[in-house]
PyMOL commands that place a pseudoatom at each C-alpha (Angstrom):
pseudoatom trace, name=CA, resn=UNK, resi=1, chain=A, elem=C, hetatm=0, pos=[-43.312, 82.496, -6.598]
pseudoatom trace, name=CA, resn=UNK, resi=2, chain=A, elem=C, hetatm=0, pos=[-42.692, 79.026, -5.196]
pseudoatom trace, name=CA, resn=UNK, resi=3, chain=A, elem=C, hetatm=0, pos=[-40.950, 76.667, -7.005]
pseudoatom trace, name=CA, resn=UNK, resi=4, chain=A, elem=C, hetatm=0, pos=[-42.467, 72.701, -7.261]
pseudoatom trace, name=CA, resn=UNK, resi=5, chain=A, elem=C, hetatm=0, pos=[-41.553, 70.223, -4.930]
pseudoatom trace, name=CA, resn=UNK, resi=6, chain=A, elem=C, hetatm=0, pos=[-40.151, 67.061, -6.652]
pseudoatom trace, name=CA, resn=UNK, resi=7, chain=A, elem=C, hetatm=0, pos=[-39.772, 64.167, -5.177]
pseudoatom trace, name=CA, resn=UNK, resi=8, chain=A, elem=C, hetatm=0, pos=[-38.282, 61.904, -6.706]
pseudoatom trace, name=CA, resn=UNK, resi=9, chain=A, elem=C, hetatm=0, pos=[-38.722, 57.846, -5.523]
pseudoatom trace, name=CA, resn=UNK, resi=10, chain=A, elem=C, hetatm=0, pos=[-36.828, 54.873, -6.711]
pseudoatom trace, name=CA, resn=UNK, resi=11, chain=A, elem=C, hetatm=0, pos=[-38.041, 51.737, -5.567]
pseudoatom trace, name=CA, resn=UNK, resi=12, chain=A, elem=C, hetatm=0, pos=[-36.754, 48.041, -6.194]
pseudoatom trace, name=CA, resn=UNK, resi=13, chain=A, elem=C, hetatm=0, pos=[-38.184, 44.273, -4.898]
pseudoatom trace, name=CA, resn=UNK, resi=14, chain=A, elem=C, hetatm=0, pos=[-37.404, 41.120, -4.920]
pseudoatom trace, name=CA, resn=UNK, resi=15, chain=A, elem=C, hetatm=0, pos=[-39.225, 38.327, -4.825]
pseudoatom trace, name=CA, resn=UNK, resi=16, chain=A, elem=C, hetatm=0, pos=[-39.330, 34.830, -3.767]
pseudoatom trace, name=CA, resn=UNK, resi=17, chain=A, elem=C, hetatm=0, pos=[-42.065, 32.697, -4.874]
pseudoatom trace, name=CA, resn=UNK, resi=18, chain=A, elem=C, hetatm=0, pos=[-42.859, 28.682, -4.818]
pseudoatom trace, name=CA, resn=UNK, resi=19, chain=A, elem=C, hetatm=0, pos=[-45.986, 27.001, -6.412]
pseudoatom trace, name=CA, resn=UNK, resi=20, chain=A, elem=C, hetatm=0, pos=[-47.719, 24.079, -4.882]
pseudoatom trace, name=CA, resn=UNK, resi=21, chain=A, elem=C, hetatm=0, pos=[-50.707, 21.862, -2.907]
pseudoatom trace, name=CA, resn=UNK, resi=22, chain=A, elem=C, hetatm=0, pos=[-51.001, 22.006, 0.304]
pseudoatom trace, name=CA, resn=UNK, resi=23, chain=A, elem=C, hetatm=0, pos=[-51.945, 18.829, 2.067]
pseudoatom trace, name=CA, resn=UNK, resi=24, chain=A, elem=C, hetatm=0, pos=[-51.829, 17.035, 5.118]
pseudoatom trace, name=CA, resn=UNK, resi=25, chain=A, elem=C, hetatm=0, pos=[-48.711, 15.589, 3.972]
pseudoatom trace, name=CA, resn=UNK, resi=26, chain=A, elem=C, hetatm=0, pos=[-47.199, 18.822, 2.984]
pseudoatom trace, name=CA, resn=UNK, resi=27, chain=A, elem=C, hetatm=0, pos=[-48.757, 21.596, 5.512]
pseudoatom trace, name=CA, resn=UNK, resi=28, chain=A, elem=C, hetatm=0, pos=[-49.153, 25.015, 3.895]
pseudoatom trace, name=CA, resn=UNK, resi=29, chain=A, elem=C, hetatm=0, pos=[-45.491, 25.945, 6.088]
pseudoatom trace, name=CA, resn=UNK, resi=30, chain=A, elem=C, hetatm=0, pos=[-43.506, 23.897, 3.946]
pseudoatom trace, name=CA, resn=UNK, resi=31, chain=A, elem=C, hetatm=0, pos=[-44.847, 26.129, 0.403]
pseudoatom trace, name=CA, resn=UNK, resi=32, chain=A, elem=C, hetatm=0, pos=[-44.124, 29.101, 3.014]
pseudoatom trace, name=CA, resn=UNK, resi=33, chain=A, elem=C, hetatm=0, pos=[-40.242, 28.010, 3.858]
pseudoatom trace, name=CA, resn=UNK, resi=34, chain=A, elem=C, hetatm=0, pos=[-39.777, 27.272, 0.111]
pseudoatom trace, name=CA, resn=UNK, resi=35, chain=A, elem=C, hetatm=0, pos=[-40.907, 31.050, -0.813]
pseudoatom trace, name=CA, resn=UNK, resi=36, chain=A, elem=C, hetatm=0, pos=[-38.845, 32.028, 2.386]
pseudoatom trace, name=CA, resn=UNK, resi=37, chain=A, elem=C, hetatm=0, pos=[-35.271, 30.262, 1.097]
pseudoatom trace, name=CA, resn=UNK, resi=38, chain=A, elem=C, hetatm=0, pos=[-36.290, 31.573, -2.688]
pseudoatom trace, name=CA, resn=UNK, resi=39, chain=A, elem=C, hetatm=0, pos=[-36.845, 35.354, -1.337]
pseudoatom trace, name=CA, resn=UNK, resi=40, chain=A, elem=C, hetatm=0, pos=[-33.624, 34.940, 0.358]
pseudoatom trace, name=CA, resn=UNK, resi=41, chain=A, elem=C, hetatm=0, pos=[-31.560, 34.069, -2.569]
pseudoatom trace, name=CA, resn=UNK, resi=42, chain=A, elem=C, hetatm=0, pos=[-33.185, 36.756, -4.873]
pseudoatom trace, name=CA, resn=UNK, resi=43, chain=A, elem=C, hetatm=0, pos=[-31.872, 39.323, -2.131]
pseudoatom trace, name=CA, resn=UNK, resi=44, chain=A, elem=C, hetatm=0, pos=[-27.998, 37.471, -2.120]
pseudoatom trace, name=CA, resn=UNK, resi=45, chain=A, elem=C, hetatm=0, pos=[-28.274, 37.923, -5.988]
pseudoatom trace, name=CA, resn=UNK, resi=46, chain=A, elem=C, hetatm=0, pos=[-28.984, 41.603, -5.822]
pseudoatom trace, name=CA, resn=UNK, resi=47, chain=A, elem=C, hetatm=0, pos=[-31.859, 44.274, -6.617]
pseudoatom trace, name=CA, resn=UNK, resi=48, chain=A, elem=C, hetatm=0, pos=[-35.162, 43.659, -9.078]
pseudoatom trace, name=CA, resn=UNK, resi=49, chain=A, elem=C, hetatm=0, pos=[-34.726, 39.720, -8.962]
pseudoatom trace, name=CA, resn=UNK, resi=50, chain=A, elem=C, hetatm=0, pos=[-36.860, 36.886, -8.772]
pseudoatom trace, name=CA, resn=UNK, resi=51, chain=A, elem=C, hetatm=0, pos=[-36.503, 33.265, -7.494]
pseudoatom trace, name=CA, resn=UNK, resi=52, chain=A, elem=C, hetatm=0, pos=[-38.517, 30.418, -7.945]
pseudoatom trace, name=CA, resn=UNK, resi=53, chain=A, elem=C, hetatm=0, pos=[-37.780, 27.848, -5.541]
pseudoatom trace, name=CA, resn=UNK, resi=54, chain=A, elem=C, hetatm=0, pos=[-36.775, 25.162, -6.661]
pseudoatom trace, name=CA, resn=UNK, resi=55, chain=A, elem=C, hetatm=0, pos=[-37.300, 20.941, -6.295]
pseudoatom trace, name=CA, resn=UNK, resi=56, chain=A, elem=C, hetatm=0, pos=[-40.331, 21.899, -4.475]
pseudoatom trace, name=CA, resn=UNK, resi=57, chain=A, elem=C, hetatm=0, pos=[-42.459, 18.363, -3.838]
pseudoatom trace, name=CA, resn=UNK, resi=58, chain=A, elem=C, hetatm=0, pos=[-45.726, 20.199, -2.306]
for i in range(1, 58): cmd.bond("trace and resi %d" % i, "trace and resi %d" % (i + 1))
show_as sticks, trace
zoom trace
């Protein structure tokens, strides 16, 4: 008889995030860099985090 194959997954994330309007004084890249620098420090700070960025002015 075979025995079950278990596999056995362990998966974390971390997220960066930033919330904001896009406009033609703030282009859509700027709300993109901001999630960019917030994902960034989520990974420095270690597994399952999240950052908001911060002092966003989108």
């Amino acid at each position: 008889m075979q025995k079950p194959y278990v596999v056995m997954w362990k998966v974390t994330i971390s997220l960066g995030a930033a919330i904001g309007h896009a406009n033609p004084a703030n282009p859509p890249t700027i709300l993109v860099e901001a999630a960019d620098t917030a994902l960034y420090q989520a990974n420095q700070d270690g597994r399952n985090r999240i950052k908001l960025a911060k002092h966003f002015n989108g």
